[in-house]
C-alpha positions in Angstrom: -1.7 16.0 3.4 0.5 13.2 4.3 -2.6 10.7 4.8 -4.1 11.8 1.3 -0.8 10.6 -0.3 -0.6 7.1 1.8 -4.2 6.6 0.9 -4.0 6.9 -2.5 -0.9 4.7 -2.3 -2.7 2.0 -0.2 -5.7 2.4 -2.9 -3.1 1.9 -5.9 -1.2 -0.9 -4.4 -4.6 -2.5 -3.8 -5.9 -2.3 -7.4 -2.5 -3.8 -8.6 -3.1 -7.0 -6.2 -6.4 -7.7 -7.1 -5.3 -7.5 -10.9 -3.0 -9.6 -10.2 -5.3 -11.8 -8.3 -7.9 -11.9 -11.3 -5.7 -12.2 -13.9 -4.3 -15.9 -13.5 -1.0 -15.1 -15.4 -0.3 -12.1 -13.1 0.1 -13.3 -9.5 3.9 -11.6 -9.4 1.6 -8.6 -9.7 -0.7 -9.2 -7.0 2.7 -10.4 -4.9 4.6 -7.4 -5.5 1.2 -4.6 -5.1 0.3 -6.8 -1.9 4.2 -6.4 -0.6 3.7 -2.0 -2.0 0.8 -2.1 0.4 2.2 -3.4 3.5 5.5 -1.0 3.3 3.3 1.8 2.3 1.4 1.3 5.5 4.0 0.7 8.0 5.9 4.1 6.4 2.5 6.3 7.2 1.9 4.7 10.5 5.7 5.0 11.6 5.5 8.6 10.2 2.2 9.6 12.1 3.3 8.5 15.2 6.7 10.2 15.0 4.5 13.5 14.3 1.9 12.6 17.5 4.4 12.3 20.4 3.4 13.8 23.8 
């Protein structure tokens, strides 16, 4: 469940970057999507490895 919601949230924050990225006047967008992404990712991979440990 957890990885369906950090997947679409990876997939969102992508879309909003390369808007960003294509529309010339938007590259805040594709700065703040890009920055959405990375935090989005480290939260699911800190969170998966707190749920995995041995």
């Amino acid at each position: 469940m957890l990885w369906k919601i950090v997947g679409g949230l990876l997939l969102l924050w992508l879309v909003i970057s390369l808007a960003g990225v294509i529309i010339k006047g938007l590259f805040w967008l594709a700065v703040i999507g890009a920055v959405l992404f990375v935090a989005t990712a480290a939260i699911g991979w800190a969170r998966d490895r707190k749920q995995i440990k041995p």
